[in-house]
N, C-alpha and C positions, 0 to 999 in steps of 0.2 A: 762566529758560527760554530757550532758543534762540531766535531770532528767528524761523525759519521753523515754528518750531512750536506759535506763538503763534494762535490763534483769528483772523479775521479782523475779529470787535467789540472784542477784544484788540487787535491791531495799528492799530486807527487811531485807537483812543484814544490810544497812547501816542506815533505820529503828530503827531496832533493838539496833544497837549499839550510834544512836542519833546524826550522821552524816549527815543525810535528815533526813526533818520532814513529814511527812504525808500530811500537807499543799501544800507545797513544791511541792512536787510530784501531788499531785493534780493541783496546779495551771497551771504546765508545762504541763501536759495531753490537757489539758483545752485551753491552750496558743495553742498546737499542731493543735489540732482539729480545732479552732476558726480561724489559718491559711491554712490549707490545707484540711477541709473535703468539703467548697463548688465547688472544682475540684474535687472530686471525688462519694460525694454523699455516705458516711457509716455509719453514724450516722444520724438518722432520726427524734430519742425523746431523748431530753436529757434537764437537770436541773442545770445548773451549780453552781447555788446559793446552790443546795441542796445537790449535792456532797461536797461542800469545808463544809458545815455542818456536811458532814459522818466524814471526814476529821480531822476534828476539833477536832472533836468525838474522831477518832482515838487514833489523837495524846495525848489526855489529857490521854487517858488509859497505852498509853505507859512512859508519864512524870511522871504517876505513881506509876509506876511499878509495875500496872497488866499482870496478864498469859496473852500473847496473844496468839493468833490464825495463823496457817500459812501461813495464807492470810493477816494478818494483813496489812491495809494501802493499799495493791495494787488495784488500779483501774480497774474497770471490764468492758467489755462492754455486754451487753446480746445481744442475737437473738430476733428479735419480733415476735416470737412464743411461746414466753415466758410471763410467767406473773408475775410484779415486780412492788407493791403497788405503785398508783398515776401516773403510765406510761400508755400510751395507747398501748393495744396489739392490731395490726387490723389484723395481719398472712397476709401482705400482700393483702388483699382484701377489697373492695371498701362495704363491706357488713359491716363491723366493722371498717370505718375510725374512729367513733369516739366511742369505744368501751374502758373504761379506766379501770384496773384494779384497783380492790378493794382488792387483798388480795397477797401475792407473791406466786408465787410455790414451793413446797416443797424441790425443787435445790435449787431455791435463799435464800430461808429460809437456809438449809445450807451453802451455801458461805458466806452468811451475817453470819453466826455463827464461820466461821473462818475467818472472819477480814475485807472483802472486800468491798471495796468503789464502789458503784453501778457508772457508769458514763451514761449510759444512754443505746438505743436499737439499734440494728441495721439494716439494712436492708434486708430483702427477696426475692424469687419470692413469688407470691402470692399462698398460703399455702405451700408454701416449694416445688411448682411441678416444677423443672426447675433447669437446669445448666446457668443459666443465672440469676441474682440479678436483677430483673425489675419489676414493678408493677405499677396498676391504681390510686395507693396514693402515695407512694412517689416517681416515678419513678426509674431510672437506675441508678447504683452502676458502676462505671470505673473504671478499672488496673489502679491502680498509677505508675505503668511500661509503662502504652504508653493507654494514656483513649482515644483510640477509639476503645480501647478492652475491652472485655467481665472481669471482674472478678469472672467467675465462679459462680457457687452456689451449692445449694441453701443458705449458711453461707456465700454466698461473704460479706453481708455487714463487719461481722466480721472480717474476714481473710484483706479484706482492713483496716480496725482499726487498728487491731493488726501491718500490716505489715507499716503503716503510724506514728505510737507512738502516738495513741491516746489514747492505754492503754498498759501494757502489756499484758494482757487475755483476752480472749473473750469465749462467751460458743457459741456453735455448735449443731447440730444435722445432722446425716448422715443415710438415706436408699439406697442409690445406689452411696454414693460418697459425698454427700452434706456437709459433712465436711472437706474432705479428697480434692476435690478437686477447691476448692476453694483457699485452703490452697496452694495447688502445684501451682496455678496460679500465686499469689502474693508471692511467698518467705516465707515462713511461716510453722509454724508445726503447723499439727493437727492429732491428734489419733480416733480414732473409738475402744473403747473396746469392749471386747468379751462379749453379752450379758447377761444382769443382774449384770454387773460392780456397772455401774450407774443406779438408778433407774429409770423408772419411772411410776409416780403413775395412770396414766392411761392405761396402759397395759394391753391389751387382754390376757387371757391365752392360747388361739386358736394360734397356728401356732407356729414354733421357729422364735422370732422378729427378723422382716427387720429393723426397725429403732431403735436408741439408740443415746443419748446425750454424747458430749465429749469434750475437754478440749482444746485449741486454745492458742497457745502462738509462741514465735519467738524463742525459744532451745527448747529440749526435755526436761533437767530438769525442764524448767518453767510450761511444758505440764502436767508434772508427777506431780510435786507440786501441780498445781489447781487441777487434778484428785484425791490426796489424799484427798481432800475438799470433793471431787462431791460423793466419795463412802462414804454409809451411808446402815444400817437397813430398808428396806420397805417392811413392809408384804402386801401391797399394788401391786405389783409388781410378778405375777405368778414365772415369769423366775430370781428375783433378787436373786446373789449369796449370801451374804452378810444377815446374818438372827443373830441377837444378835452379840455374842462374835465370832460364830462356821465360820470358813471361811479363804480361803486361800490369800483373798484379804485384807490381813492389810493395812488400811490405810494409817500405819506409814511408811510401808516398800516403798512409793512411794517420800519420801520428801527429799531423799539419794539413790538414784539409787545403786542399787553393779554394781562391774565390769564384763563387759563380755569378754570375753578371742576372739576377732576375730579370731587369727590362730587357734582355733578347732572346727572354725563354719562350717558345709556343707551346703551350699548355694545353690540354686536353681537360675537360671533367667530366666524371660523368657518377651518376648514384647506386648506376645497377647494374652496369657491363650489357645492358639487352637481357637479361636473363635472369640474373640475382633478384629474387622478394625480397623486400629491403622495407622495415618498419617505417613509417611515414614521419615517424618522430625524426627518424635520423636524415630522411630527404628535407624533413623543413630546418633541423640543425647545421647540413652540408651547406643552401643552400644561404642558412645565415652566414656559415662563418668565410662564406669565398665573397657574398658581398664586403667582408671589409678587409679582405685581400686583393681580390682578383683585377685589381687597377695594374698591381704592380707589374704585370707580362707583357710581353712585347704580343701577344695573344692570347686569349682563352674562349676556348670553343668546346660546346655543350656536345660532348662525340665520343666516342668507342670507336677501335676494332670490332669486327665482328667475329663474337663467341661461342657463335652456330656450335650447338653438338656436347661445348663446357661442359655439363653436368652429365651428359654419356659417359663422355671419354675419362673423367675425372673416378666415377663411381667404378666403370671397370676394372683402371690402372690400379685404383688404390685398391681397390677391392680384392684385385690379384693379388699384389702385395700383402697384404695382409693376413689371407688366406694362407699362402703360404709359407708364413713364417707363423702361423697362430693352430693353425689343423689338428697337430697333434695333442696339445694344449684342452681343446676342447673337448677331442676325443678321450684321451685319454683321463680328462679332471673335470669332468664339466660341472660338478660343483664349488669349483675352486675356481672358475670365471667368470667375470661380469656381464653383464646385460650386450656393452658395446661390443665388446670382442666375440659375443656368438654371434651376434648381428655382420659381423664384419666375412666373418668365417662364412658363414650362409649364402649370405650376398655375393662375395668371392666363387663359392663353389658353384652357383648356378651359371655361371659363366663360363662357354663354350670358345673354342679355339679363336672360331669364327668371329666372334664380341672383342675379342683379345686385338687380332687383327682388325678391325675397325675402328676399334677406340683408339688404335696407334695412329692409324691414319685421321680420323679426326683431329686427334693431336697435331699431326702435322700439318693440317689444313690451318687448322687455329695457328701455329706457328707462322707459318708463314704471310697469313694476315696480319699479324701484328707487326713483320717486320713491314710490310708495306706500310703498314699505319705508321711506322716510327718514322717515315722518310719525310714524313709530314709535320711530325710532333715531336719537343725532344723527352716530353713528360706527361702521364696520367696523373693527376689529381684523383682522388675517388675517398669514400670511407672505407675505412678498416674494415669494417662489423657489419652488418645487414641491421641487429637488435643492440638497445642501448643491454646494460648487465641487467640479469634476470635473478628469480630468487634463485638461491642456491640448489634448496630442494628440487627445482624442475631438472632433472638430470640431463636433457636438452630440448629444446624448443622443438614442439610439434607443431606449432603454425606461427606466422606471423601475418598481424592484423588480418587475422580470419582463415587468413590461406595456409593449410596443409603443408607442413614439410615431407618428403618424399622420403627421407631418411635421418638418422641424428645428426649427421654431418652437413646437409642442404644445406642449414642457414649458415655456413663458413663460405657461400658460395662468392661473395667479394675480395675473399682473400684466393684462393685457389683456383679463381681465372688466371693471375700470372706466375702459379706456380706450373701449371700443365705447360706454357710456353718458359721456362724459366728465367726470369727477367728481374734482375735485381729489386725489393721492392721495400721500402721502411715505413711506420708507423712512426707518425713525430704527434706529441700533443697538441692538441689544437683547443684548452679550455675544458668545459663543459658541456653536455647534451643538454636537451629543454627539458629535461628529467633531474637535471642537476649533479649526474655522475660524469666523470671524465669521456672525451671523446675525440678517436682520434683519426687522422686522417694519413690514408696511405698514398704514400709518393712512388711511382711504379717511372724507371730509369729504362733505356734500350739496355740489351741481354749484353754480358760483361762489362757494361761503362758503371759498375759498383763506385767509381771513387766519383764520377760525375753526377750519383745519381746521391751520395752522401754529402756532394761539397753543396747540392740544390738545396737539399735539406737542411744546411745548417744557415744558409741563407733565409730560408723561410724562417726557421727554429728563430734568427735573432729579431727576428721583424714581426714575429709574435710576441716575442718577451715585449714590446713594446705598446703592446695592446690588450687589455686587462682581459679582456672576452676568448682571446687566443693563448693566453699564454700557461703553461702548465698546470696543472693542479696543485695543491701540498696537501700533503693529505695531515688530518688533526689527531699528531700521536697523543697527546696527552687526554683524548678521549679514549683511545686504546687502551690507554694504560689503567683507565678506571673499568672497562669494559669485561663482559662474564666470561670467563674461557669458552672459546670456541668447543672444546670435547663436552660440555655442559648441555648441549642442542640436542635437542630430539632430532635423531636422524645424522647426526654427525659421521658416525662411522658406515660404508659400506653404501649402496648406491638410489637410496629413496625409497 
């Protein structure tokens, strides 16, 4: 197998044992990228002189039989919302094209502390507002499954990396899907832990967090492995679970999944939470690929929580949020902002104290129903996405199968029901849609059981590899590599 095509629990065993060398693997990353990322646009800032120097790095630590780290060696790609010394972070906006970091974030400061080979950043919408990967700097991000479609967002750049072998990991971040569905687009696992997993160090204490950073890989083990990295101590961090020693999230217990017993799981499924418009295409794909699973449970039962209010209290919260970190942005540059973020800003400011308080309460209404539901079920089944990938150009879905979306974000509404309750929740591949692009399905865990709701997942993950219909996609680099450069497109750069 190719180096860069190697699993990330794959590569550092062989690592480890002095079969590959860290070079090695680096160079192959490098070779990948340098043939297929100008078809598809997912890597944006990248150093490659500077990696094979991580690299190098590496390896001399390993030839000498230093502790490593359990990232050791594997190459990373970041989000560019992220900040990673001597990269330019611009979050997608034309406000910070040349905007270069000076220091890394307290994430990459940990990953860098267990092993990992920085490779470079990848691409956005512009501040992460969008299920679509497009912006005024570096343009649009394409499905390596068929690029005249959408790769998702707002983490498409990643989930294209990862799903292309440009790295094996990639980091994410997710408020209504942004990691999660990206991932389902391209073939690929991503998690969304239950918050205060991962940290982060700018977090409000106001509100129970809509967003959280998570972990991007192409199996669950690789997912669970870089998440042992990402959980760390931040008192920085109101909601972070993980405080000294005291805490139920060991690190350690993510880098060896245990077993989960499928036949005594009770299973829930369901295609639309009661509320999500959900494409018919994806209710008849869901409803194909659980008939050649859903024997395996000790139950599965066609049922929800009830998510009375979901899309109130969702559009308030975020809408706050956004508002207020975006306000003066708008005011002060409004031609230097995208379509999503005035939209965000608008919608935010018509919102009264009173809306504020309600959507909270709603929220905790939906909370607490879901924990009653969990007394009964230890798992959701559902799809990732409401829509299979759309063309690129649509900047987001204004209706599905006829009906209206109420804002650019509605159609994320299957992933951001168990973000408003925050409940641990991954996208594992499940095949293909009856469209023939990648299609995935989200496994939704009870709130802090992350390590029971990824040892489920990889349970399922090996019992798919076993069925040609479920089991991951590959995507066909060596059509990539013949293919027009993506900046070539009419409409490439900037937002349709």
């Amino acid at each position: 197998m190719i180096p860069c095509d190697l699993s990330a629990t794959q590569a550092r065993r062989l690592l480890s044992s002095k079969q590959l060398s860290a070079v090695e693997l680096a160079e192959s990353c490098i070779a990948r990228a340098e043939a297929v990322n100008p078809a598809v646009n997912a890597l944006v800032s990248y150093n490659h002189d500077l990696m094979l120097t991580q690299a190098r790095d590496a390896q001399r630590e390993i030839d000498q039989g230093k502790p490593l780290g359990v990232l050791h060696g594997l190459p990373l790609c970041v989000k560019d919302m992220v900040d990673v010394v001597g990269f330019p972070t611009t979050y997608g906006s034309e406000l910070y094209a040349d905007n270069i970091a000076t220091s890394d974030d307290p994430m990459i400061t940990q990953l860098r502390q267990a092993g990992v080979v920085i490779m470079g950043k990848t691409n956005n919408p512009e501040w992460s507002a969008g299920g679509n990967t497009r912006n005024a700097v570096y343009g649009v991000t394409a499905n390596p499954f068929d690029l005249s479609r959408s790769a998702g967002g707002s983490s498409g750049g990643s989930a294209v990396a990862v799903a292309c072998g440009m790295a094996p990991l990639a980091t994410g971040s997710d408020t209504g899907g942004s990691l999660r569905s990206p991932a389902a687009f391209n073939g690929v696992v991503g998690f969304r832990p239950s918050p205060g997993v991962v940290p982060g160090s700018q977090r409000s204490l106001a509100l129970l967090p809509l967003s959280t950073s998570g972990p991007m890989a192409r199996t669950v083990a690789d997912t669970a492995l870089m998440l042992s990295a990402m959980i760390r101590p931040d008192r920085r961090d109101p909601w972070v679970s993980v405080v000294e020693e005291k805490s139920h999230h060991n690190p350690d217990s993510y880098t060896h999944l245990p077993s989960s017993d499928l036949s005594s799981a009770r299973v829930a499924v369901t295609h639309d939470f009661g509320f999500a418009i959900t494409e018919s295409l994806i209710a008849e794909t869901f409803l194909d690929k659980l008939h050649r699973f859903g024997h395996v449970f000790a139950s599965l039962e066609h049922t929800h929580p009830d998510c009375h209010g979901a899309d109130r209290a969702f559009s308030v919260l975020r809408g706050l949020l956004f508002s207020g970190h975006h306000r003066e942005l708008v005011r002060n540059h409004p031609s230097k902002v995208g379509p999503n973020i005035k939209a965000n800003v608008k919608e935010g400011a018509s919102f009264s104290a009173l809306d504020v308080v309600e959507a909270m309460n709603l929220q905790t209404q939906i909370y607490r129903r879901w924990q009653t539901f969990f007394e009964r079920h230890d798992f959701i089944i559902a799809p990732t996405t409401t829509i299979s990938p759309r063309n690129w150009h649509e900047l987001y879905p204004s209706e599905i199968d006829g009906k209206p979306m109420e804002s650019y974000y509605h159609w994320l509404s299957m992933a951001y029901a168990s973000t408003l309750v925050g409940h641990p929740s991954i996208t594992l591949p499940a095949g293909r849609d009856l469209n023939g692009l990648p299609f995935g399905l989200q496994i939704i865990g009870r709130r802090g059981e992350d390590l029971a709701t990824l040892a489920f997942a990889q349970e399922l993950e090996a019992l798919f590899n076993t069925v040609p219909e479920l089991s991951r996609p590959q995507v066909d680099t060596k059509s990539l590599c013949n293919a027009q450069p993506l900046s070539f497109s009419e409409g490439f750069l900037g937002f349709g």
